[in-house]
N, C-alpha and C positions, 0 to 999 in steps of 0.2 A: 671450443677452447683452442686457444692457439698453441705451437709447439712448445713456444718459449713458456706459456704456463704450464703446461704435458711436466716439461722438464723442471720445471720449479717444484709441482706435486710430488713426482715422481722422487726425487731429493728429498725431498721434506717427509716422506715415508720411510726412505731408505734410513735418515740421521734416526728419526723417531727409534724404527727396529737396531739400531747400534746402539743408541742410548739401553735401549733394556737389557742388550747383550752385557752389555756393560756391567751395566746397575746389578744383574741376576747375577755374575761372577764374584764382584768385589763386596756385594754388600751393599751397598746404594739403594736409598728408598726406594720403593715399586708402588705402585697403584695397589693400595691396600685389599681392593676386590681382584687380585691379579697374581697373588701368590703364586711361587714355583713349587710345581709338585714333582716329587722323586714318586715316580709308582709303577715304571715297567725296567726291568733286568733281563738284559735276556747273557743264560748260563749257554757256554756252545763246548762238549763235549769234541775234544780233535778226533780226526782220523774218522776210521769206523767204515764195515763192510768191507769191501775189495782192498781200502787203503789202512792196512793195520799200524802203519804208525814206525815208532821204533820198537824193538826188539831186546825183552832180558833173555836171561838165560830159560825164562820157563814162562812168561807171561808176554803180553801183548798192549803196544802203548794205549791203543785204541780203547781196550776196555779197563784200563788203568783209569781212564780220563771219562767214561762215560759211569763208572762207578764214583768217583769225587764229584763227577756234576749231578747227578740225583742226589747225594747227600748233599749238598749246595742247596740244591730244590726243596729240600723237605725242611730242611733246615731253617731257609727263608720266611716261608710258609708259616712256619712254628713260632718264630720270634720275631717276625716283620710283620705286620698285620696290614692289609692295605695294598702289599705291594703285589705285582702281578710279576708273577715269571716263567719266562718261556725260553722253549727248549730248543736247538737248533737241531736235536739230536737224542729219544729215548729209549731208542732199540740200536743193533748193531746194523745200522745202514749206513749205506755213502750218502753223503751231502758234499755239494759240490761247494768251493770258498767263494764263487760268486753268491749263492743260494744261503748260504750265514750272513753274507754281512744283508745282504736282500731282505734277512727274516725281521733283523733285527730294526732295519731299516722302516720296513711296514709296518711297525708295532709304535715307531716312534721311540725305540726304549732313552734310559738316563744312563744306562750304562752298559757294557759287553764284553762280558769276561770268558775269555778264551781257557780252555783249560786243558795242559798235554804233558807229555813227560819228554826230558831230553833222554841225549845220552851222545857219547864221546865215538872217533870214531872206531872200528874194524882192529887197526891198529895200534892204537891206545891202551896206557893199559888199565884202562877201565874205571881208575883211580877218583876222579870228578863226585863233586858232589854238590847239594843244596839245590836253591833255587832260583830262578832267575825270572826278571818279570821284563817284560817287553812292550816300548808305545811307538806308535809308527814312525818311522824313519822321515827326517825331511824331504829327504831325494824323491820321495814318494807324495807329498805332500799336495800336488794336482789331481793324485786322483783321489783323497779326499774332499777337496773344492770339489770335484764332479758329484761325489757322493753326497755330499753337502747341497749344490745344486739343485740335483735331482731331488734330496726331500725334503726340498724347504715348503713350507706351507704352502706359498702363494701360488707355486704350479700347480697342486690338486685343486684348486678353485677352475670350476668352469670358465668364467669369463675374464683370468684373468688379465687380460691383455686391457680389455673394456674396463674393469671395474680400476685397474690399478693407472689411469694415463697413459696407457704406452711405456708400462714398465718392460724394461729387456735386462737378461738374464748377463748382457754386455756392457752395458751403462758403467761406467767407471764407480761410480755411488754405489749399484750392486753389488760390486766388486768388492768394494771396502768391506762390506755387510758380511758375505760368505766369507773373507780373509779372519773376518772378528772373529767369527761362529767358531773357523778351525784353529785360530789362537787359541782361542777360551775352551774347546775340547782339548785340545793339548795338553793344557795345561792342567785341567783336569783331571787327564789321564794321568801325567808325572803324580801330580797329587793322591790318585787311589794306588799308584805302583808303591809311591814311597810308603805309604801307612799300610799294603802288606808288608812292604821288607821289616818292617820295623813290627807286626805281629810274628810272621817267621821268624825274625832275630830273636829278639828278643822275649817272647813268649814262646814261641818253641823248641827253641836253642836250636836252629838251623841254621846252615853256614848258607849264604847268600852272596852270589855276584853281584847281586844290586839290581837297578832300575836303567834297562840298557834302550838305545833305540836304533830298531831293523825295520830291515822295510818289508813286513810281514800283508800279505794282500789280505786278508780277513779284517786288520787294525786299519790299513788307509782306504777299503770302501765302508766303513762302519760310521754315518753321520752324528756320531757322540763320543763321547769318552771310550774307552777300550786298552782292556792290558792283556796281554797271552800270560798268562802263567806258568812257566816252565816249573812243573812243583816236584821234581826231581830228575836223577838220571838212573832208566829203568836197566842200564846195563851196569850199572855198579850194583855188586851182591847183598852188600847189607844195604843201597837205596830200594833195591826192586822189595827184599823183604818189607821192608817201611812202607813202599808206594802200594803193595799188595794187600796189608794186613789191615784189619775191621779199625784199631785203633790209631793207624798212620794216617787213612783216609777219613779218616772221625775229627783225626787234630786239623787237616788242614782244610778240609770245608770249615771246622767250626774259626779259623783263624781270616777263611776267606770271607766269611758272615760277618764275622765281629769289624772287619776293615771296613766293607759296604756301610755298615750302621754307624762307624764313625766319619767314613765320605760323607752321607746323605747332613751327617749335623755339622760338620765342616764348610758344604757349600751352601747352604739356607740362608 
């Protein structure tokens, strides 16, 4: 095969995988035996072990956030049939932020929801409230393309260099392809951030900053959608009460269930 058809192949796969990118986002026919399936979540509990987090006056962010993420899980579990969900985190140990977005990365998940509590700083006077949800910051946006990169199908395939023409990961056409993937996560992400705010708001009459973007490293190596949930601030007195009690952490797993199940029929 000569270069110039290498390069013609190689193009003509690359337009094909944007075409579906596409089509899978907007709605656009798909190859009827080709459905997109939503079936792994991975919940990642912040902090935990040697890194507890922020600090109330009597609890700890760490196990704030690893208690709303079991009840996420069970939750799931209960009213998702189907779906598979894993944990970055189900004891109190350290996981490192390369090791989260990594987990979630080998799973292949649809989506990765971070889960932590804020809080204001030292000198503040502690006043802050509500919840804030967070999607990767642009500034950051290369090392999603790496992460992206790194788990695109066609690299686990053995031969792929052989099977695919002389595909490279540099090829301008590549290029297009992984820029599609991190548009269309992106924007994904804004989409599951907005329909929490609007469960917290509006169903649980929570004051909310909105749907902000930082450049948080757990959200830009995560190759799929992903929002941090900041689901309060554990140094204000009446949030730590809320963020602590059976039925604070009851309302916002079951607020952060009810968002997922409307994601999943949203992007079909």
């Amino acid at each position: 095969m000569t270069k110039t058809r290498k390069n013609i192949k190689t193009r003509t796969i690359c337009v094909v995988l944007l075409y579906f990118i596409i089509t899978s986002f907007t709605g656009g026919s798909a190859p009827a035996d080709a459905p997109f399936k939503f079936k792994t979540i991975v919940i990642d509990a912040g902090h935990g072990g040697k890194d507890p987090g922020a600090h109330g006056s009597y609890s700890l962010e760490k196990n704030v956030a690893l208690a709303i993420a079991k009840k996420v899980q069970r939750l799931i579990k209960k009213k998702m049939e189907g779906i598979n969900v894993i944990m970055t985190r189900s004891t109190d140990r350290f996981v490192e932020l390369n090791k989260r977005s990594e987990i979630a990365n080998e799973h292949h998940a649809n989506l990765f929801v971070s889960i932590h509590c804020n809080s204001t700083p030292e000198e503040s006077s502690h006043s802050e409230k509500g919840v804030l949800l967070l999607v990767y910051g642009f500034h950051r946006k290369q090392e999603q393309m790496e992460a992206l990169r790194e788990n695109a199908s066609i690299y686990i395939e053995k031969d792929y260099k052989k099977n695919y023409g002389g595909y490279s990961e540099k090829d301008p056409t590549a290029l297009i392809v992984l820029n599609a993937f991190m548009q269309k996560y992106r924007r994904q992400s804004i989409l599951f951030g907005e329909i929490l705010n609007r469960e917290f708001v509006d169903n649980d009459g929570r004051k909310s900053r909105g749907v902000k973007e930082q450049g948080v490293l757990v959200l830009a190596h995560s190759a799929m959608p992903a929002v941090l949930v900041e689901t309060g601030y554990i140094n204000n007195v009446k949030e730590e009460k809320y963020l602590n009690s059976e039925a604070g952490q009851n309302e916002i797993a079951a607020s952060i269930v009810r968002s997922i199940e409307t994601y999943r029929k949203d992007i079909k």
